[in-house]
Structures are given as C-alpha cells and as structure tokens.
N, C-alpha and C positions, 0 to 999 in steps of 0.2 A: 179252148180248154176251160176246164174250172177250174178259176183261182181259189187253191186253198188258204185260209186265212194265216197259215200254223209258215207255212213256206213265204207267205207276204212279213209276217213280222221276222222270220228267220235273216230273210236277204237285205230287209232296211234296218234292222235293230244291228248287224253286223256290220255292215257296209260302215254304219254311223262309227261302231269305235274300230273298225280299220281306218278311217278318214281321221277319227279324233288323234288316233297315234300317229298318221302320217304328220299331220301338224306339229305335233310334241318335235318329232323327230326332225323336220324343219326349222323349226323354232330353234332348236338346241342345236343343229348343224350350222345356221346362220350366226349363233353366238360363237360357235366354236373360231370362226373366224374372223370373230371380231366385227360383222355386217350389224349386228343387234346387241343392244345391251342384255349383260349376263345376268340370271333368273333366281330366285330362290329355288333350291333345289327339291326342298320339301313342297312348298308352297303350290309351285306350280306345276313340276314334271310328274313330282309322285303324285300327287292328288289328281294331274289331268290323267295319269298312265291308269290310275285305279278309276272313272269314269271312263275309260275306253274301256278297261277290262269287261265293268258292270254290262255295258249295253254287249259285248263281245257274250257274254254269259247269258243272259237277256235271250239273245239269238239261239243260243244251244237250247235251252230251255225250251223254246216256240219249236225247236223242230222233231221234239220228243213227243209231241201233241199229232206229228205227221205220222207216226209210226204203227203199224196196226199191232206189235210185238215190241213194246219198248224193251221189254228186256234182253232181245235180239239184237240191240242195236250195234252192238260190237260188231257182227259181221257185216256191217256196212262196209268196213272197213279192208275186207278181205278181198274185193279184187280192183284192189290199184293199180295192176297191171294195163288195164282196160277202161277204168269206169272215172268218171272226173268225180261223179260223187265219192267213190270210195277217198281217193286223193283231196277232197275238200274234208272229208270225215279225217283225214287225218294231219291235214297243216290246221286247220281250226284250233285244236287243243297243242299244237305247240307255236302257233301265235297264240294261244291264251298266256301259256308257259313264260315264252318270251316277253310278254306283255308285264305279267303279274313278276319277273327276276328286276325288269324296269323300273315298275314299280315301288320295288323294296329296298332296292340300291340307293335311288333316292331319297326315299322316304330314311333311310337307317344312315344317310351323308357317305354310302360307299362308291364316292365319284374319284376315284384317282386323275390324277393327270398323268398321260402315260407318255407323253413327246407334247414338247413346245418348239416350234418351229422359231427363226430368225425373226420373221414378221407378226410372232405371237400368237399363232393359231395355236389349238389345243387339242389331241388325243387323247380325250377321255374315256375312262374305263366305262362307262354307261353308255357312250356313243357305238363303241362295237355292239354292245347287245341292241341299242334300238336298231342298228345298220341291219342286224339281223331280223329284226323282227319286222324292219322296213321290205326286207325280200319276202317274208313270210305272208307280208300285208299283201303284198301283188300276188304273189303264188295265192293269195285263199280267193284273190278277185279271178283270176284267171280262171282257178277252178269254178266257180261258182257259177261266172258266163256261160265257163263250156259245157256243162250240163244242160246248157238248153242251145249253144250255138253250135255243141257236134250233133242234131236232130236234123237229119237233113230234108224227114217228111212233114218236119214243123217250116213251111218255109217264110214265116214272119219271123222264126227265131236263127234260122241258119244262114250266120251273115257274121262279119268282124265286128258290126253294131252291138251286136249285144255284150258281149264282152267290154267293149269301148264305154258303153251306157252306165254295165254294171259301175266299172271304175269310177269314171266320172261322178255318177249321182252320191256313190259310197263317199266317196272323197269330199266331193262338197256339201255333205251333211255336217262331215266330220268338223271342218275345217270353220264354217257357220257357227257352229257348238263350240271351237276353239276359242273364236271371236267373243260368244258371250263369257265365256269362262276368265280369258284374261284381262274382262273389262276390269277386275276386282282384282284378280292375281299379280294381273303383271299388265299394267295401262300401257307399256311402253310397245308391247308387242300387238295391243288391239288393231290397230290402222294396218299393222303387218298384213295382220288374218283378217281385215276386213276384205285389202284388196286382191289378195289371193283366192277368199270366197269369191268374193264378186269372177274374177278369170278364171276359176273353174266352175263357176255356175254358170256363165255365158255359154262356155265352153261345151257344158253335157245340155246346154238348151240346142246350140248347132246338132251334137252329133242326134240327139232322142227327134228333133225336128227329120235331122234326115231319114233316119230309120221309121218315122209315120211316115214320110212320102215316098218312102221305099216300100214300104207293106200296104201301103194304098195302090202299087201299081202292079202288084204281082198279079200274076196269070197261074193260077191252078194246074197243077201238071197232069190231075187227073179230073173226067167231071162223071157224074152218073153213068154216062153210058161205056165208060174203062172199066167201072167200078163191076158192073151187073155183065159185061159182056156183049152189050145189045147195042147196035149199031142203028138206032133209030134216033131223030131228029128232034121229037118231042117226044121225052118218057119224065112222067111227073109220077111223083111217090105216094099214095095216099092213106098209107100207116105205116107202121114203125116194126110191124109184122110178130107184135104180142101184147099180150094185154098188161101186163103191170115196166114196171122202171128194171132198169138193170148198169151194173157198171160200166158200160158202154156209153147211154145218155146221160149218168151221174159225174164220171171222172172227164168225161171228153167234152163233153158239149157245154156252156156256160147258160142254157137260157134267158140269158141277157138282151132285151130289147136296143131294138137299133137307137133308139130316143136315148136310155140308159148307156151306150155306149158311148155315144157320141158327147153327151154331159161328162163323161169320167174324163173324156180326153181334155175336156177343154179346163174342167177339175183341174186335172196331175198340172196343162201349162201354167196354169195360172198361179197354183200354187207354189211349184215347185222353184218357178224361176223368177217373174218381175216382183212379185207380192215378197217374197222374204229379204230381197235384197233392197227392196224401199227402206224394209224396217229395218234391215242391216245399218244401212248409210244414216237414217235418222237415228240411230241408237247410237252412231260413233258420234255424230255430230253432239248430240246431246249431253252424250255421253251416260246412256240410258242402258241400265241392264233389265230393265224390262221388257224397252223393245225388241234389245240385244237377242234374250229369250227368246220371244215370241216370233223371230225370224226363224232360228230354228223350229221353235214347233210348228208353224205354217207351213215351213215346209216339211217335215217330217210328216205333215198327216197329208199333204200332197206327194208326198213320196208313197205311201201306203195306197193311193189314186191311181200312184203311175204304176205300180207292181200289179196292182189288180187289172189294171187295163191291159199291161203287157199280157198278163198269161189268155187273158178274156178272150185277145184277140189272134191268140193262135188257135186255128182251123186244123183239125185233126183231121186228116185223110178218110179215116173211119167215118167221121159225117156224114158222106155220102150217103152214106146206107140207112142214116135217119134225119135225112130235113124234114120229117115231119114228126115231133113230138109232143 
C-alpha cells in the first residue's frame, strides 16, 4: 500500500496523547491509593491533560489533509453500524471532550473528594472522568487497529497484532513524554514512568517483532495465475496494460525498493525501542531533561518509520495485475 503521510502523523500524533493521558491517569490512580505521592493539581494533571489534548488535536488536524472533500467530513461519521472508521470518527472527539473537562477541573482546583476509604484511599471527582476518558482511550485504540485488522485481503494487517501494536507503541510514546514531562513537574513520579516506559516499550518491541516474522512467513492466497484465470506455470507480466498512472498503482502499490524497505525496518527497531530507552535511563540517571526529551523524540521520528513501513508493507491483492510498473 502507499503510506500516506496525513494517516502516518494521524495514528502517532494520537496514539502519543492517548498514551500521555493513560499516564496522567496512572499516575493519579496510584496516588489515589496512596502507592505515590500526591501531585500539584494544576502543575501537573492540568498542564499534562492539555499536552495530551494538543498532540490529540494535532492528529485531527493531520487527518483532514486525508480527505479529498474536507468539508464532507461529517459523514464519516454516519455508518457506525458497520465501519471502525466511522466509530473512531466518533470516540476521537469525545475523548478530546473527556480530555480537555480533565483538563479544566484541574487546572480551575475542581477536584472533590467524593469517598475516603478506612485505609485512606480517595474518590476523587476528576478520577471518574479520567476513568472515562481512560475507556475512551482504548475504545479510540481499538478502533484505529481495526480499521486495518478487519481487511482480511490485507493479510499483513489481518491479525490481533495490529491492534496489539497500535496500543502498545501509542501507550509507550505517551508514557516516554510523561517521563520527560515530570522530570520538572513532579521528580517524584519520574522513576515511576521511567520504568513503566521501559515495560511497555520491551513490551511493543516483542509483540511489533512477532508481527515482522509473522508477515515475513505468509503465503499469498492468491498468485497471477487465480488472478487472470490461466492455469499455466510460467505467466510473467510485461506491462501494466496502459500508458499513463492511475489510482490503482498510486493508492495501492508503494513503489518502494527492496533496499528502501528493508532500511525502514531496521529504522522504526532501532529507533523506536533500544536507542530512546538508552536516553530514557541516562536522562533519569542524570537527571537530565534533555535527554529525557530527546528519548521521546527519537522515538517518535522512529515511530513515523514504523507507520510508514507498516502500511509500505501491505500487499494489496490488486498487484497482481501490475508487478510491472
């Protein structure tokens, strides 16, 4: 397939503040019971909650760039009955909703405490909304996968990996970015999110590893001679059967050299997983918000590596009919 650009920053600029709120929301579930010490409200939750919003916004933004009728884009919306995009078009904006009521409840000190338990745990009024916005967060992951994991003629994409992938890499972007964030906010909780980054980044390097040696062993359900009907043992193509391009070889096929290939993959590991968690560990040590940073961005611009290779490396059925272009 051809990876479009507008769909690559859509799914990692998102991913990042679903992962940056999964944190917040961590974070503030672990204080609530007393596991971590308790946060400045403004400080930290509102100001992390409005950096998940921004890249959450970020995303919407990239995927209006997809659209050949932006101003159509409402009836994306209209068959949720059937379509995972429709259903992502529409938890996206009320996890923005739920994001940005987060947000402002902190930011404005509207945290009640609504039940203190025996043992001092707290029911606070902003913990139910993140709760909610925490289901929202996996509902938008879910949808997002299934958009390319119900294709079941994509068969690099049609697998419980992709889904699995999504979550994971969204999550430990997020979670990365939380780490540099509270080196300054809230020092107490850096080492938290250091080592939770570190186990979900291990984490999506198993599941993304098995899904390459999963899609490295598939066997094609169909080959030329299904496609053309012709039962012959050697049939080679030798044009494409017209003279100029068409959306056929533009949206489906990547043109992308086997050499170019194989560099993206080795790219997205490298970046994505040993390389940021070096500078994670050296930034906690240090205690360096520089490095802290620049773990996240290494891997985010290795995250934009591994989106492009994912779609690069789905084989559209349709090829058949132009291996030669």
């Amino acid at each position: 397939m051809h990876p479009a650009f507008s769909v690559i920053f859509l799914t990692t600029l998102i991913g990042v503040g679903q992962g940056m709120f999964l944190a917040l929301f961590t974070g503030q579930s672990y204080s609530a019971v007393e596991l971590l010490p308790s946060q400045d409200s403004t400080q930290f939750y509102g100001y992390g909650a409005i950096i998940a919003l921004l890249f959450l916004i970020g995303g919407l933004i990239a995927s209006f760039f997809h659209l050949g009728r932006p101003e159509r884009a409402w009836r994306a919306a209209s068959q949720w009955r059937t379509s995972w995009l429709s259903r992502e078009v529409i938890v996206l904006p009320i996890l923005m909703f739920l994001v940005f009521v987060y947000a402002v409840m902190h930011y404005l000190g509207w945290d009640s405490v609504l039940f203190t338990s025996e043992t001092g745990a707290r029911l606070q009024l902003t913990l139910i909304v993140a709760t909610l916005g925490m289901l929202a967060t996996f509902a938008l992951f879910i949808c997002t996968g299934m958009i390319y994991a119900c294709l079941k003629f994509l068969q690099e994409w049609h697998s419980p990996l992709t889904v699995i992938n999504y979550t994971l890499l969204g999550t430990a972007s997020g979670f990365v970015l939380a780490t540099a964030f509270s080196q300054h906010n809230a020092p107490e909780l850096m080492r938290f999110y250091g080592i939770w980054s570190t186990i979900i980044t291990v984490a999506a390097l198993i599941t993304r590893v098995a899904s390459l040696i999963r899609n490295a062993n598939l066997k094609s359900k169909s080959t030329v001679q299904t496609a053309i009907g012709v039962r012959h043992n050697t049939i080679k193509q030798k044009a494409m059967g017209f003279m100029g391009g068409s959306v056929n070889t533009r949206d489906f096929f990547n043109h992308a050299s086997l050499v170019l290939m194989k560099s993206m993959k080795w790219i997205f590991l490298l970046l994505v997983f040993p390389l940021p968690l070096v500078l994670l560990w050296l930034g906690m040590h240090e205690n360096n918000a520089t490095l802290l940073f620049s773990a996240f961005i290494v891997q985010y611009i290795g995250l934009l590596a591994e989106r492009w290779y994912f779609f690069a490396q789905a084989n559209h059925p349709q090829n058949l009919y132009y291996q030669t272009v």
